[in-house]
C-alpha positions in Angstrom: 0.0 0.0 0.0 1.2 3.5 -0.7 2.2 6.1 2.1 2.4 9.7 1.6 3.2 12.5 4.2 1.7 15.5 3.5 3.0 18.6 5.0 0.5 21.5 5.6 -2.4 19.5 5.8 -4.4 21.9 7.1 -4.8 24.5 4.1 -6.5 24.4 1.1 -4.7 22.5 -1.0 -2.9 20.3 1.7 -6.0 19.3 2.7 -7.7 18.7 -0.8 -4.4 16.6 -1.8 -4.7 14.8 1.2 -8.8 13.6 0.7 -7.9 12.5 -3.0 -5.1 10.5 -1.5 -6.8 8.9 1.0 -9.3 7.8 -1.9 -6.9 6.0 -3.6 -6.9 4.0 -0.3 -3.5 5.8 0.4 -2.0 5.3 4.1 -1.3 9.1 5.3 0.6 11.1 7.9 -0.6 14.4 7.9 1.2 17.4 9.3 0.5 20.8 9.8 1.1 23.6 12.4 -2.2 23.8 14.4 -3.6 21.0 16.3 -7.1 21.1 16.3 -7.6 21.1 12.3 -5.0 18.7 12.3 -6.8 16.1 14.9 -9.8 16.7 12.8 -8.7 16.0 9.7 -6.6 13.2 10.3 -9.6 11.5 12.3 -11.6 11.8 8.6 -9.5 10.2 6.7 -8.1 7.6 8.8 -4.7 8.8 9.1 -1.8 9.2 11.8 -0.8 13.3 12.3 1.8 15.6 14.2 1.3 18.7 15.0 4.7 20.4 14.4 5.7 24.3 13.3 8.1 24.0 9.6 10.0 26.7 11.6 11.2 25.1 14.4 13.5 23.4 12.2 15.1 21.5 14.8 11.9 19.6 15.9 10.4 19.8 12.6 13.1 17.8 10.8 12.8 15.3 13.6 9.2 14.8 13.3 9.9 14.3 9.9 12.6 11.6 10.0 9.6 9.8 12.4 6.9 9.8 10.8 9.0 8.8 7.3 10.9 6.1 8.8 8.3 4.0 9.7 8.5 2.1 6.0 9.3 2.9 2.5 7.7 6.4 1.5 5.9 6.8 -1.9 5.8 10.5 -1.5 5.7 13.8 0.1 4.1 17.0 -0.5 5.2 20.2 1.5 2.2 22.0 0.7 3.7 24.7 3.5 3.9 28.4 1.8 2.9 31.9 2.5 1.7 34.9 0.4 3.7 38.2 2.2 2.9 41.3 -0.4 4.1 44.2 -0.2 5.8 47.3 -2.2 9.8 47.6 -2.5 9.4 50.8 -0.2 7.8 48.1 2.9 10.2 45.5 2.2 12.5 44.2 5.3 15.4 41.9 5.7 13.3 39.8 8.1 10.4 39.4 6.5 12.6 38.0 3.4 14.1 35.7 5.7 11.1 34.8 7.3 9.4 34.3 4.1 12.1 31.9 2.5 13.0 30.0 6.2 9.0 28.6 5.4 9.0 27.7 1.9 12.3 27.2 0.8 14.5 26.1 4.4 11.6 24.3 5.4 10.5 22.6 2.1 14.7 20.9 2.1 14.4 20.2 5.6 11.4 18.0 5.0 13.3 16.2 2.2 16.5 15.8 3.3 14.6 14.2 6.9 12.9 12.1 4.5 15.0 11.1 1.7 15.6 7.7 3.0 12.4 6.1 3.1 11.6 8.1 0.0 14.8 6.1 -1.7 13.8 3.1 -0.4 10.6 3.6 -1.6 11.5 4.8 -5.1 9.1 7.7 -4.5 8.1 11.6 -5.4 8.5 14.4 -4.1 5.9 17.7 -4.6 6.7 21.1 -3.6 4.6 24.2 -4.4 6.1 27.7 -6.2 3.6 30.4 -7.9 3.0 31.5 -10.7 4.3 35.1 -10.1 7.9 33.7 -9.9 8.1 33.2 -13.6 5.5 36.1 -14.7 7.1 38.9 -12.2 4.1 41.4 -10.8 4.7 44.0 -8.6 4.6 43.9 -4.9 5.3 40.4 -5.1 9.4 40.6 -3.9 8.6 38.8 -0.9 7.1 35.9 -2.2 8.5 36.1 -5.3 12.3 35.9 -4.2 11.1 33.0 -1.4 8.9 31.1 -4.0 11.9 31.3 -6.4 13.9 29.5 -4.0 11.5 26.9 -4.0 12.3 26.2 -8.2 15.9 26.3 -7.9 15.1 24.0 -5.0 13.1 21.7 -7.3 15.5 21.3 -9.6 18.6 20.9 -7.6 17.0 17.9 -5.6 16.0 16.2 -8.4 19.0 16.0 -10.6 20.6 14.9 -7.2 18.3 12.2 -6.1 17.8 11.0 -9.4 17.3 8.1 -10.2 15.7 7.0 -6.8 13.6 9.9 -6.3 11.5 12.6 -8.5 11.1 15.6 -7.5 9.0 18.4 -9.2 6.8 21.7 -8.6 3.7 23.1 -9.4 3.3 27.0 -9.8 0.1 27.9 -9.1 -2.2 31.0 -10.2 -4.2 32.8 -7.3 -6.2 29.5 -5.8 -9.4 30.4 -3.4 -7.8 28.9 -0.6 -7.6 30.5 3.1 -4.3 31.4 2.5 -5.6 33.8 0.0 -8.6 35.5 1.6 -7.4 38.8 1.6 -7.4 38.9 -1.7 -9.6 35.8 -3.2 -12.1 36.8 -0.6 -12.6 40.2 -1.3 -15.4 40.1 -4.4 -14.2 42.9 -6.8 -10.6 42.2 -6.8 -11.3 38.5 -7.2 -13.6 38.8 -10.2 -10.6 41.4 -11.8 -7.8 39.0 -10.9 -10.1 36.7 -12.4 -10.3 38.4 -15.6 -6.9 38.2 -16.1 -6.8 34.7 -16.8 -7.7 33.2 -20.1 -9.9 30.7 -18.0 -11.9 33.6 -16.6 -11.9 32.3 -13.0 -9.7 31.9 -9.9 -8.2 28.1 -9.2 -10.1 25.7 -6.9 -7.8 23.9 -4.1 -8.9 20.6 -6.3 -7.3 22.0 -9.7 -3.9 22.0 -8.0 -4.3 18.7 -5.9 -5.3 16.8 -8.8 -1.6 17.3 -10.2 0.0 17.1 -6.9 -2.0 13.8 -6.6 -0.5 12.4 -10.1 2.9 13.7 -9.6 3.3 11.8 -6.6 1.9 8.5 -8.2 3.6 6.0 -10.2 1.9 7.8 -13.6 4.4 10.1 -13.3 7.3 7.9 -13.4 9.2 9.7 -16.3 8.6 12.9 -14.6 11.1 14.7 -12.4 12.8 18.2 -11.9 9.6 20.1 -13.5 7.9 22.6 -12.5 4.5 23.0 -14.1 1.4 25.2 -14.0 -1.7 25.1 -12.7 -2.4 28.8 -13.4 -5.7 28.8 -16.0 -3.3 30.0 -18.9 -2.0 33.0 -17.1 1.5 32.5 -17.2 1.4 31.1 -21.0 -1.5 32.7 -22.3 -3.0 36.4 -23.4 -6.1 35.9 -24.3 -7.3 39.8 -24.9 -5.0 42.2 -26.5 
């Protein structure tokens, strides 16, 4: 039977990835930051959970190294990320730092605690990037530097784990996710983000966990060190001149 640990269980699409594992008949170990939610979920789907912070990288990479070494690993996502906007002018050191110790630090830690049940497994790896890493918009420094970090993550892991484990990334467009409610939850500036895509609509947590779901599967076995779009045509397409 597969066995995936999904980190940041809790969010939108952590949580979405996590229900269309568990229908596979997956065995999971879920992980996120708040308890509660976590307890909750896990008791849903059947699975085993630790509530641990991806900052506390001490504790974090040891929670990792126990829930992976229980067995071979097929895969894990670190669905872990943050969206910190803001103009060059409001930009500080620490929130740069802070911003790339969670998706970036934290997203190798998990791997690296990992990598030898994912080896022994054969297995996948998943991280998550955005869209506005490859596409550039403004007030997006923050994310876009720590997000960036992610890619270069992506691809270094995978040309060095190879041919054991894959490792790949999806990019996302703005996804209605809690996460995003400042923005996605705010009516007018969702339906004009909106219009910017050639899909004419925000993404659904379930748009970007069906290709988290396929990376990590054995589909995907000729995939690795990709990072791929899930983005309704926004960073390819211009649909209106």
């Amino acid at each position: 039977m597969a066995r995936y640990l999904v980190v940041g269980a809790t969010g939108g699409i952590g949580s979405a990835l996590a229900h269309g594992l568990a229908a596979d008949g997956a065995m999971l170990h879920l992980m996120a930051r708040r308890a509660e939610p976590l307890a909750a979920l896990a008791a849903e789907l059947g699975a085993t959970a630790t509530a641990v912070d991806a900052l506390g990288t001490e504790r974090f990479a040891e929670a990792v190294r126990a829930a992976a070494g229980e067995g071979p690993l097929s895969g894990l996502a670190y669905c872990v990320g943050s969206i910190d906007l803001a103009p060059l002018a409001r930009l500080t050191p620490q929130r740069m730092i802070d911003a790339f110790r969670l998706d970036t630090v934290g997203a190798a830690v998990a791997v690296q605690a990992a990598a030898g049940a994912l080896k022994a497994a054969g297995g996948a790896v998943v991280l998550f990037s955005t869209v506005a890493v490859g596409q550039g918009f403004a007030q997006h420094a923050i994310v876009g530097a720590s997000k960036g970090g992610v890619e270069g993550l992506t691809r270094a892991l995978a040309a060095e784990m190879a041919p054991a484990v894959r490792v790949n990334c999806i990019a996302p467009s703005l996804t209605e996710t809690p996460l995003s409610a400042a923005i996605a939850g705010n009516p007018a500036m969702a339906k004009a983000i909106a219009a910017l895509h050639p899909l004419q609509r925000l993404g659904r947590p379930a748009d970007v966990a069906a290709l988290a779901r396929f990376l990590l599967s054995p589909g995907a076995g000729w995939i690795t060190g990709q990072v791929m779009g899930v983005d309704g045509g926004r960073s390819t397409l211009r649909s209106r001149g």
